[in-house]
Structure formats: structure tokens, C-alpha cells
KOLPA-574938 format. One line per 3 residues: for each residue z, x, y of C-alpha. Coordinates in Angstrom, 3 decimals, padded with zeros to 6 digits. Each point is the difference from the previous one (the first is absolute). Example, Ala and Ser with C-alpha at 12.3 -4.5 7.8 and 13.67 -1.06 7.14 Angstrom:
BEGIN
007.800/012.300/-004.500 | -000.660/001.370/003.440
END
This chain:
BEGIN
038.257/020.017/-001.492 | -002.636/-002.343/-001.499 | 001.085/-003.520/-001.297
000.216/000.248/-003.642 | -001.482/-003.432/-000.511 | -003.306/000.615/000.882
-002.671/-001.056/-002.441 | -003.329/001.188/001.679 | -000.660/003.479/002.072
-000.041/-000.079/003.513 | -003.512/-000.268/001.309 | -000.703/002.736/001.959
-001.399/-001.684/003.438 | 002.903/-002.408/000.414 | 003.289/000.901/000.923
002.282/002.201/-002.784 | 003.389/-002.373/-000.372 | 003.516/001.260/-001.036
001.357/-003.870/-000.155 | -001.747/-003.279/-000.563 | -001.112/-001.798/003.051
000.204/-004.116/-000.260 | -000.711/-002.927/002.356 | 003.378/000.312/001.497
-001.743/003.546/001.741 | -002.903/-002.382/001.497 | 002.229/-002.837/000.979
002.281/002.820/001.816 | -002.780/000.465/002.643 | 000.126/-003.880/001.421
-003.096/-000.008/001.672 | -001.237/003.333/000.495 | -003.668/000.291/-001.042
-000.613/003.485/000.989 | -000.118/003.667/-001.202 | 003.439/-000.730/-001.507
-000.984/-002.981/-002.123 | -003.316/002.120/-001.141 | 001.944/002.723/-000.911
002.929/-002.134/-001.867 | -002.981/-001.898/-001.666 | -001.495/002.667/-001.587
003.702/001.586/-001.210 | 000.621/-003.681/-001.584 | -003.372/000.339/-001.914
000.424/003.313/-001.071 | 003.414/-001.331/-001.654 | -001.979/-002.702/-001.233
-002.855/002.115/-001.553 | 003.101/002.096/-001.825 | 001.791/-002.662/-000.953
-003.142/-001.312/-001.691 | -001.151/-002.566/001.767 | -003.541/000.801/001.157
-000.955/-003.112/001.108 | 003.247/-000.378/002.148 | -000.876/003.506/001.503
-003.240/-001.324/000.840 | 001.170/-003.063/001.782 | 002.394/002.541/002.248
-003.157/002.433/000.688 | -001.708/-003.630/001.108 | 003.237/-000.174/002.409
-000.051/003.011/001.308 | -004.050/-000.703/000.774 | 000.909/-002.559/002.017
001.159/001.834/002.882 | -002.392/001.018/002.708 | 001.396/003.621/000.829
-002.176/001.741/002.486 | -000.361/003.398/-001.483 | 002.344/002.005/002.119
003.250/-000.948/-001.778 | 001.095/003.223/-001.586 | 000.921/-002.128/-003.430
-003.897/000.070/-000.512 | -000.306/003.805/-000.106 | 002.632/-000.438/-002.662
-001.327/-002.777/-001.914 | -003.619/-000.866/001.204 | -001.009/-003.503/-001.370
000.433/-000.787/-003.292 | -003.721/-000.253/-001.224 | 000.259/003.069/-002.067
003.603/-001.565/-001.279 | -001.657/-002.967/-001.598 | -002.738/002.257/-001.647
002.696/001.888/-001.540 | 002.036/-002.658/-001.230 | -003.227/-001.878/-001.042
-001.287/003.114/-001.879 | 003.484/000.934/-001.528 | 000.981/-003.739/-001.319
001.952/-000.034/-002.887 | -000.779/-002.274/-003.023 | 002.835/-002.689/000.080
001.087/000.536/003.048 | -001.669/-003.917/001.978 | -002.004/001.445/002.809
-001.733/-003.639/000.094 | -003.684/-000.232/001.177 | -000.073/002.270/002.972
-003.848/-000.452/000.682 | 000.284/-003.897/-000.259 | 003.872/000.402/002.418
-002.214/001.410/002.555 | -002.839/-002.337/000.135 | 002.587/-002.611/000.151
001.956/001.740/002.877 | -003.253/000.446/001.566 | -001.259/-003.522/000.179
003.726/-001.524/000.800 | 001.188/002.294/002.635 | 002.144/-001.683/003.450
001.428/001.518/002.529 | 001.361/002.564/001.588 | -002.719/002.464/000.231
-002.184/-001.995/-002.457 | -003.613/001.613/000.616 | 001.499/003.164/-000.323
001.504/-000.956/-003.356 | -002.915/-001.284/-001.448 | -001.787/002.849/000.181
002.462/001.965/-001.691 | 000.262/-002.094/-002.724 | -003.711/000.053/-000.437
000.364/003.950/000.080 | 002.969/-000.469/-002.188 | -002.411/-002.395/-001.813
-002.842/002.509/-000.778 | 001.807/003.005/-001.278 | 001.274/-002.354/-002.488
-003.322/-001.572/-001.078 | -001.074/004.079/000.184 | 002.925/001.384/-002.329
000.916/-002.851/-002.309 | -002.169/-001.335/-002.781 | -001.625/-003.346/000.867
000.242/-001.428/-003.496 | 003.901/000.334/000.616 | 000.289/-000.519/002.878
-002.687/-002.614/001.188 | -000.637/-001.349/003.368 | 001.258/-003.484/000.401
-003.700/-001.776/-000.529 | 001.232/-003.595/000.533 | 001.354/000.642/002.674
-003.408/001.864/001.620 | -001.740/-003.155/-001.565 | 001.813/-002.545/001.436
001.007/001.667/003.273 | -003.514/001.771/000.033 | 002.159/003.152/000.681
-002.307/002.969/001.106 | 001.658/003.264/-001.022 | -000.959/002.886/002.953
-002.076/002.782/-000.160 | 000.948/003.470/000.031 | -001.842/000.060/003.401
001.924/-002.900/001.382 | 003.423/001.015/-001.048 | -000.746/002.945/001.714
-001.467/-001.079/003.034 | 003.291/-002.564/000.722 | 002.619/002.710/-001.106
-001.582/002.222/002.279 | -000.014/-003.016/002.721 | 003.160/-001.213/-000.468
002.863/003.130/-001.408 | 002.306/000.930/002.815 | 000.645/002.627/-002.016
-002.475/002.094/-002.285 | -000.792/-002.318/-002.873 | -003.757/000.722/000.033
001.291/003.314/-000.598 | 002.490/000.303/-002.906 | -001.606/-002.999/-001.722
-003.282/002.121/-000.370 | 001.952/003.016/-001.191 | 001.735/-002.283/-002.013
-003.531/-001.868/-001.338 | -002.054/003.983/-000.073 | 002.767/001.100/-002.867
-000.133/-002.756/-002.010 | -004.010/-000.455/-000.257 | -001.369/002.693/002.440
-002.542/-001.119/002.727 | -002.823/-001.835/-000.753 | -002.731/000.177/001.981
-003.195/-002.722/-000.059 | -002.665/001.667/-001.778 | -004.200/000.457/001.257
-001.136/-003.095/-001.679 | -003.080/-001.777/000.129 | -000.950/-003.277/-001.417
-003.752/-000.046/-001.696 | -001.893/-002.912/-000.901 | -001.633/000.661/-003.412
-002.699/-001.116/-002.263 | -000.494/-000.872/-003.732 | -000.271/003.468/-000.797
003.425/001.422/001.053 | 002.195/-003.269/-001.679 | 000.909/002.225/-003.253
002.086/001.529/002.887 | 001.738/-003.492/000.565 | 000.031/-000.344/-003.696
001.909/003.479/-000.499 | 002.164/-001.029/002.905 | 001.132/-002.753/-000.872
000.827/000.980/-003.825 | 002.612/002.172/001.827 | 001.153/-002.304/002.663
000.859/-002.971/-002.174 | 001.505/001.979/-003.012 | 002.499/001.852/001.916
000.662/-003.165/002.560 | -000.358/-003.299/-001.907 | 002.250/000.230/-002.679
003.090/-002.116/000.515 | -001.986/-002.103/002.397 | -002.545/-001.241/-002.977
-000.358/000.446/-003.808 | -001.853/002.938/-000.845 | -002.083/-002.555/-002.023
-001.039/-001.514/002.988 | -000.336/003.518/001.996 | -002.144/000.875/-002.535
-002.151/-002.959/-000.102 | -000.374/-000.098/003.985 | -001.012/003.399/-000.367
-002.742/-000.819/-002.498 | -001.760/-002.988/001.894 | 000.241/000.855/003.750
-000.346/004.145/-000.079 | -003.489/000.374/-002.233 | -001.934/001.553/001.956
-003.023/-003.084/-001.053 | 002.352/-002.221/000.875 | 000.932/001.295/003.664
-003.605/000.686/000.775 | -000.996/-003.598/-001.050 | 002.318/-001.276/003.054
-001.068/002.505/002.278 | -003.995/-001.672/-001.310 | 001.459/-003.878/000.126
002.717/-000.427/002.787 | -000.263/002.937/002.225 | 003.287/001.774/-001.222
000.260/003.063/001.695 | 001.755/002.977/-001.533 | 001.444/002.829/002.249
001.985/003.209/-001.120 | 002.876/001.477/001.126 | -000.598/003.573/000.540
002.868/002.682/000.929 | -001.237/003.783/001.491 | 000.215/002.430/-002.594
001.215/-002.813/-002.596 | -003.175/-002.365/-000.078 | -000.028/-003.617/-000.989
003.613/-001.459/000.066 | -000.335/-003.309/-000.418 | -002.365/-002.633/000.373
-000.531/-003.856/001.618 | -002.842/-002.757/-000.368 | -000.668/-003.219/001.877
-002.175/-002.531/001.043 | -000.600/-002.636/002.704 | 000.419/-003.392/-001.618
-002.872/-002.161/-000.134 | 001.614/-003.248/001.141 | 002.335/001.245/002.489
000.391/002.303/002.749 | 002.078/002.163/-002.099 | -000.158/004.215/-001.306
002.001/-000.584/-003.080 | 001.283/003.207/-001.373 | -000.101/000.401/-004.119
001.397/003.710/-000.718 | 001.886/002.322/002.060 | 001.829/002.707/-001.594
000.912/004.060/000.330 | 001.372/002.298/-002.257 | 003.979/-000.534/-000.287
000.325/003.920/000.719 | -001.962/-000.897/003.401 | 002.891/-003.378/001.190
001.971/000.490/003.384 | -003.354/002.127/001.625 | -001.548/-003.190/001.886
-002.730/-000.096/-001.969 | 000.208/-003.683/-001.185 | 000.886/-000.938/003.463
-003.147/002.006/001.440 | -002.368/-001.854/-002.754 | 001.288/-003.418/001.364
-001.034/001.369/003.394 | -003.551/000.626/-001.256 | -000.273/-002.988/-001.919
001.209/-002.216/003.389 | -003.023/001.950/001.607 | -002.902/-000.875/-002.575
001.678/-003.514/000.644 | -001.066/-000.136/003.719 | -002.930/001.394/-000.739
-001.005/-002.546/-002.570 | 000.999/-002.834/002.716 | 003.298/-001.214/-002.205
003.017/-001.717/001.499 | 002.522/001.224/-002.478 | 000.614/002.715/-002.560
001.699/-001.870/-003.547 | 000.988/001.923/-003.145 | 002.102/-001.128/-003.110
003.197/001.954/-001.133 | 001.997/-000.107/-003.735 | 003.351/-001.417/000.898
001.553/002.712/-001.134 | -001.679/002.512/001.606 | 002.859/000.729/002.754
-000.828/003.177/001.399 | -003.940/-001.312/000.682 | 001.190/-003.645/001.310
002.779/002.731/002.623 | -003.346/001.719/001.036 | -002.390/-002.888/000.455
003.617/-001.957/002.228 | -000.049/003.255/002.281 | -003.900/000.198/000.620
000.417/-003.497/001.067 | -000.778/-002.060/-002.531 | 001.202/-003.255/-001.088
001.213/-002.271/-002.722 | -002.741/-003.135/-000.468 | 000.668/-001.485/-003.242
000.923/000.782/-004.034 | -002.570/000.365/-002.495 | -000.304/000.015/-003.904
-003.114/000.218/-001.545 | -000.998/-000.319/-003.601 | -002.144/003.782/-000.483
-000.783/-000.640/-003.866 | 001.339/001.552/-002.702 | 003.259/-001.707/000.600
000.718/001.917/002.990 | 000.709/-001.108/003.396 | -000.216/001.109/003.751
003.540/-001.209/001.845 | -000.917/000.664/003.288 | 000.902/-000.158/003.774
-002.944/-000.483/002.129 | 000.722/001.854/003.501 | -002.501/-000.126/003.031
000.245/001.600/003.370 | -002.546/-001.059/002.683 | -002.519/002.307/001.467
END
């Protein structure tokens, strides 16, 4: 008979309970950190999750991750790990119920993590870590930025999660954390993309672009007085070309197969230093989480050995978090803060990041 106390339904991929589980059912195992603990782990945060406690639940699911099973233990073909737990509990959160900051939990986890078994660990939180940052809504759930900035914390790739689950599991995380990842947001898959160095006659492209870029991504990060304003002096068309005449600014597109131009990116070599200083780089929010801003920085490092520079520099609004989290995991760095007086009353707070070529 089911406990009548239960606030929440059971989630379906944890264990069903007829009684509550506590800490007393953990502490009852001394020192056993095998398929027993996993399996007792995941009962306790199944209690957890219907007693409403999400974030409690969570912590339990962390436990239960923390044992290096093998893969042959029969408890796994019963209760495989519990990616696909977390999704469901992530996607089925109820309002009221504290299921804290689970994105910002697991880049702390992450970045803390001792021993036992700590490589191993890391990893999964970082998996952990990215079907968070994939389900939950950044602008509740935000990363924690001063920590990236003061740590310069470089959240993984896709590619490298994958590449040390599949290293490291004893078991078949690579696995059931795709399957897990696939029915939340489906495979992606890197698009054909080329990046084109244009003229004067293709910047109304850059223009349209960016109209579309910085209305749907800037707001909340600067006034729309002042998005509107940037947009007026540095996107006229006259305007761009008379760089590309003056200073050498070159302007490339962004161009997807079937799609066309995606985004855009401009630059020159300084004239006083050694130095390809990037001034725009920006895709379409509908085309984030493809690689394409990482491949542009590739292509842009490129044109910077070619051109003989030592170093690649751009500048970054402050609170631009996801773009300062790409520019930390291409391998940029933090150089120094910014403001600058752009007229109109408006200003430019800035990081400056480099990266050497």
C-alpha cells in the first residue's frame, strides 16, 4: 500500500516506494559503496522527490553517481544511471517546491570534486552539468559567472564531456547520458559552414544581421536605448565600408548550407601592435550550441598568423555570460576591465580577453 503522505508522484525512472526511506537507510550500510549503496541511493531520492524535496533528491542521485559500478551488476539493468532521472525531475519541477540552482550545483560539484574516484566524478557532474544548462532556463537559473571570472572556470564542450565519459565510465555512461541528452534536445549535428570574407557591397547583409542578433540577444544586457544607438553608428552600411577604406577592417560572413549567412565577424590588425583585434562576432540565437562561434574564432586565429600577429584580443560586455563561457573554453583570457565613454551618454563596460596565436 502506498504511504498516504506523499506530496509529489513517483517519478517513473527511480525506484516506486511503499515507505519513506531516510539517512538512517544509508548509515545502515557502514561502508559499503557498491551496488547496494547505488541502489539504496536512488530509493532515498525517490522518497525525497515525493516527499517534495527536489533538490534533496538531487543531492541522493549525486550519491548514487558516485559509485563506479562496472556495468555487470544486475541493479543496472534495473535502474541504469540516473541521467534520464534528473531530466525528469528537472523537467517536472514543481513551483514552490526549492529545487535550488541545479545548473550552478553542478558547476560547483564539478570544479570542487576530491576523492574517491574523483576524475570519474567530475565528469559526471559536468554531464549532470549540461543537461541542466540544456533543460533549465538560463535567466533562472544562471551559471555562477563570478565564479568562471575569478576562477577562469572553462565550462566543457559537448565533445569533451563526451570524449572523457566515454574514457573514463566503468559502466555505460557515454551511453544512457546520450539517450538521456537525444530526448531532451535531440542530436545536433555541426552544420556545412563556410566562413566568406566580403566586400562593401554585401554589408546590408551584416546590417540585416545584426538588427536580428542584437534585438533578440541584448536586451537585459544593455538599454534598448543604447542597442539602438550602437545599431545606428557601427551597422550603416557607409559607415562599415569607411573602416574597411581607413583601417583595413575586414568583414567575413557566416554562412550555413541550405540556411545562408548566419552570422557575421570583422577585424583588423592593429597598427601599433602585433595584435588581430576582433570588433563583432555574432550568430543567430536560433544557430547557439552548433560550434559555429567556436569555428569563427578558429578562422579568425588563422587570418592572425597569416597577418604575422602574436595575439588575438577582443572586448566583451560584462554581462554578456554566455559569450565571456565561449571565448574561456576557446582559450581565451581575462586581460583587464574597460569602460568607455561611446557618446550619447552611453557607455561600453568591458572585459578585454586575449589569447596568443
Amino acid at each position: 500500500m502506498k504511504h498516504t503522505a506523499w506530496i509529489n508522484p513517483p517519478c517513473p525512472l527511480l525506484p516506486e516506494e511503499n515507505r519513506h526511506f531516510d539517512h538512517t537507510d544509508v548509515e545502515a550500510l557502514n561502508h559499503e559503496r557498491g551496488p547496494l549503496f547505488y541502489e539504496t541511493a536512488l530509493h532515498y531520492a525517490q522518497s525525497l522527490w515525493r516527499e517534495g524535496f527536489p533538490a534533496k533528491s538531487i543531492l541522493l542521485i549525486n550519491r548514487a553517481l558516485s559509485i563506479p559500478l562496472t556495468g555487470g551488476e544486475p541493479v543496472l539493468a534495473r535502474w541504469p544511471l540516473p541521467y534520464a532521472a534528473l531530466v525528469w525531475i528537472m523537467q517536472n519541477r514543481v513551483e514552490g517546491q526549492f529545487i535550488g540552482n541545479p545548473r550552478r550545483h553542478w558547476q560547483h560539484l564539478a570544479t570542487r570534486m576530491v576523492e574517491p574516484n574523483k576524475e570519474l566524478r567530475i565528469w559526471r557532474a559536468w554531464a549532470c552539468w549540461y543537461l541542466a544548462k540544456t533543460i533549465l532556463p538560463e535567466a533562472e537559473f544562471p551559471a555562477d559567472d563570478k565564479q568562471i571570472r575569478g576562477e577562469q572556470v572553462i565550462e566543457p564542450t559537448l565533445a569533451q564531456i563526451t570524449g572523457h565519459l566515454q574514457r573514463l565510465s566503468p559502466a555505460n555512461d557515454l551511453e544512457v547520458w546520450q539517450n538521456a541528452l537525444h530526448a531532451v534536445a535531440g542530436p545536433k549535428q555541426a552544420p556545412v559552414t563556410r566562413i566568406r570574407r566580403i566586400g562593401p557591397d554585401e554589408l546590408v547583409t551584416v546590417q540585416k544581421l545584426a538588427q536580428a542578433i542584437w534585438l533578440a540577444c541584448y536586451p537585459g544586457i544593455i538599454s534598448d536605448a543604447q542597442i539602438r544607438y550602437m545599431l545606428s553608428i557601427w551597422y550603416q552600411p557607409g559607415n562599415m565600408a569607411h573602416e574597411m577604406q581607413a583601417r583595413d577592417v575586414w568583414y567575413a560572413l557566416v554562412e550555413v548550407e541550405g540556411r545562408g549567412a548566419v552570422g557575421y565577424i570583422s577585424f583588423e590588425k592593429l597598427a601599433l601592435e602585433p595584435v588581430l583585434f576582433i570588433n563583432k562576432l555574432y550568430v543567430l540565437p536560433e544557430m547557439h550550441g552548433l560550434g559555429l562561434g567556436g569555428l569563427t574564432l578558429r578562422w579568425a586565429h588563422e587570418r592572425a598568423r597569416d597577418l604575422r600577429c602574436k595575439s588575438v584580443r577582443l572586448r566583451v560586455n560584462k554581462r554578456n555570460a554566455p559569450a565571456i563561457r565561449a571565448y574561456l573554453r576557446a582559450g581565451f583570457h581575462f586581460t583587464e576591465d574597460v569602460c568607455t565613454d561611446i557618446g550619447s551618454g552611453f557607455v561600453m563596460d568591458d572585459y578585454v580577453m586575449e589569447k596568443s596565436v
